[in-house]
C-alpha positions as CSV (number, residue, x, y, z in Angstrom):
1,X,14.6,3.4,-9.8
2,X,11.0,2.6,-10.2
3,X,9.0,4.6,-7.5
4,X,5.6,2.7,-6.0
5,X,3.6,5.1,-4.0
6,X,0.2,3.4,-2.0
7,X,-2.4,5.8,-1.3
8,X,-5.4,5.5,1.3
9,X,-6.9,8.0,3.5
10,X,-5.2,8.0,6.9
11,X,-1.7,6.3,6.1
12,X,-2.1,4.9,9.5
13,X,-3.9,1.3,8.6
14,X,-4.2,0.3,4.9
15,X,-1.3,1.9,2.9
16,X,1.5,1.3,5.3
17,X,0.6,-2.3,5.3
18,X,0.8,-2.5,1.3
19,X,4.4,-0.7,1.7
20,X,5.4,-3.0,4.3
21,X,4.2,-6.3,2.4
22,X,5.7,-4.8,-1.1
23,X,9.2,-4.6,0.7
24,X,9.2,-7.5,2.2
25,X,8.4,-9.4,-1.1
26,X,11.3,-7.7,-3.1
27,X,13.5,-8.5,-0.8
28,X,12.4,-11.9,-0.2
29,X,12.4,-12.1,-4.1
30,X,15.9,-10.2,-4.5
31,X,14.1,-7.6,-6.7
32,X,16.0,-4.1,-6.8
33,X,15.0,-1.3,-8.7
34,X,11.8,-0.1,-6.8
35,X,11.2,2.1,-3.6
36,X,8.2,1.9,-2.0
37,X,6.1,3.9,0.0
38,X,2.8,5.1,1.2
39,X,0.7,8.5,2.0
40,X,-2.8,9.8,2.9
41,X,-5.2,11.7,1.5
42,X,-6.3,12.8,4.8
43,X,-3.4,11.9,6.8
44,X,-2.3,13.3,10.2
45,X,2.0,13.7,9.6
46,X,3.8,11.7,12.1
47,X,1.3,9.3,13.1
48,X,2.6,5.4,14.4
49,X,0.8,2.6,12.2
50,X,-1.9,1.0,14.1
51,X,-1.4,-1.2,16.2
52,X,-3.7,-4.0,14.7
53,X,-1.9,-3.5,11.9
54,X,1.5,-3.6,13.3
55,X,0.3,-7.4,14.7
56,X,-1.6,-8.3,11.5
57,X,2.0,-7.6,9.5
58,X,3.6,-9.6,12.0
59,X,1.1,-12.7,11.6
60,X,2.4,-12.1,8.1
61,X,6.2,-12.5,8.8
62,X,6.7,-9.1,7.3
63,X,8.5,-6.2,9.1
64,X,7.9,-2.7,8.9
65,X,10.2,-0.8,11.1
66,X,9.5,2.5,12.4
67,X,6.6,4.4,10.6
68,X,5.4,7.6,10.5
69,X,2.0,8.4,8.8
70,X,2.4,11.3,6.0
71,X,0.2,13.7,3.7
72,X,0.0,12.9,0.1
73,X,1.6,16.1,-1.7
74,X,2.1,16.9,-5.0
75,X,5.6,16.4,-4.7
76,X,5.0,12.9,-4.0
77,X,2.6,12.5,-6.8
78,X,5.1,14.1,-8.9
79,X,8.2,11.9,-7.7
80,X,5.8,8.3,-8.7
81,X,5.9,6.1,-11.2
82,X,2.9,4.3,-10.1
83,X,-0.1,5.2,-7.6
84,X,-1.8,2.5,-6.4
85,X,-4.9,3.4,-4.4
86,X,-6.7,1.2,-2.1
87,X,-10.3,2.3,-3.5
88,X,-11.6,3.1,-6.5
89,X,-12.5,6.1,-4.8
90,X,-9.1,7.0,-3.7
91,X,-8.3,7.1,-7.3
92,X,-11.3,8.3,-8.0
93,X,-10.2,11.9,-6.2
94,X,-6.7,12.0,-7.7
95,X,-8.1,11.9,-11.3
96,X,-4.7,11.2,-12.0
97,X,-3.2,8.6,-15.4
98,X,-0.6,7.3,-13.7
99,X,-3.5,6.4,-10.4
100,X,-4.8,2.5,-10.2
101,X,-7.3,1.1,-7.6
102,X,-5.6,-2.4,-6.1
103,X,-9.0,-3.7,-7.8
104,X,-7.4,-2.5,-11.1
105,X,-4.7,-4.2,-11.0
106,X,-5.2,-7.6,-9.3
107,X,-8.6,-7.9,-10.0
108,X,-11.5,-8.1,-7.2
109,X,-13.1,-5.3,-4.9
110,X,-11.5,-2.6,-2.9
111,X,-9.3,-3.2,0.0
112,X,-12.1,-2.5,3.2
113,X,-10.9,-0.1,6.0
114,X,-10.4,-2.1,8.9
115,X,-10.0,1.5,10.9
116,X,-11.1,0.8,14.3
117,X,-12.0,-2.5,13.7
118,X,-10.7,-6.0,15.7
119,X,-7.7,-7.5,15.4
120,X,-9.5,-10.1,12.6
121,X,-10.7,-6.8,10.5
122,X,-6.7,-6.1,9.9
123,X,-6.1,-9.6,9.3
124,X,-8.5,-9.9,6.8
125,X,-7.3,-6.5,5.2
126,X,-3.7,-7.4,5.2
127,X,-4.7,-11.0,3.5
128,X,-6.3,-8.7,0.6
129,X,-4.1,-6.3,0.6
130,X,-1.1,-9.5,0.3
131,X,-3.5,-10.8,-2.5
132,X,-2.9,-8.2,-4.5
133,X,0.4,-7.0,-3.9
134,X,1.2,-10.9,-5.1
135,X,-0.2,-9.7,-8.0
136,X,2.3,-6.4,-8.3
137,X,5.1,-8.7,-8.4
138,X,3.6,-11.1,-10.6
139,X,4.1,-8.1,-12.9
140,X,6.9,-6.9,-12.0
141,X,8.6,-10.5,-12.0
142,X,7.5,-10.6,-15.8
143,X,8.3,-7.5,-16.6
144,X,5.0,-5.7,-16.9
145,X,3.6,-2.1,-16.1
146,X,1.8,-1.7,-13.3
């Protein structure tokens, strides 16, 4: 089992959405072998995703069922294969090889915070954010690293 952990600061907006779109495409593509999931740098534990985020997801088609906001630990570090941060300064701060910006891997700019932004802000970021997890399973589809 190949472990995918998103990182961005609260785990409330940006992250959550990547795990939520992620799942949704392996399962849509029948993929197996990967668990997904999400933290915050500066998370608050238990926190509900926002609730632009929640409707940006479902302008999507993609469920996310009940989510809790978490703090990124070492243990979760430690329990990832690959770290994908929404910022180059997200991965910037965990100095860590195994650590990749979205930008790294799909190309582009970071993923904006759409934290207290409109309803259009979290469409946008989910439409980036979709953008490049296409790109995750473009390599994971062809059998690539991260």
């Amino acid at each position: 089992m190949k472990r995918i952990l998103f990182v961005c600061t609260g785990n409330t907006c940006r992250s959550p959405m990547a795990e939520a779109i992620l799942k949704q495409k392996l399962k849509w593509a029948g993929v197996k072998g990967y668990s997904v999931s999400s933290a915050g740098l500066r998370a608050t534990e238990g926190e509900k995703m926002s609730e632009n985020a929640r409707k940006a997801l479902r302008r999507l088609g993609v469920k996310y069922g009940a989510f809790r906001s978490r703090q990124l630990t070492e243990e979760l570090i430690k329990r990832s294969d690959y770290i994908v941060c929404m910022t180059e300064s997200h991965r910037l701060a965990l100095d860590l090889p195994k650590a990749k910006s979205m930008a790294d891997i799909a190309g582009g700019a970071d993923i904006d915070d759409p934290y207290g932004g409109s309803e259009n802000d979290y469409i946008d970021c989910s439409h980036q954010i979709e953008r490049c997890c296409n790109a995750i399973m473009k390599k994971i589809m062809n059998g690539e690293e991260i």
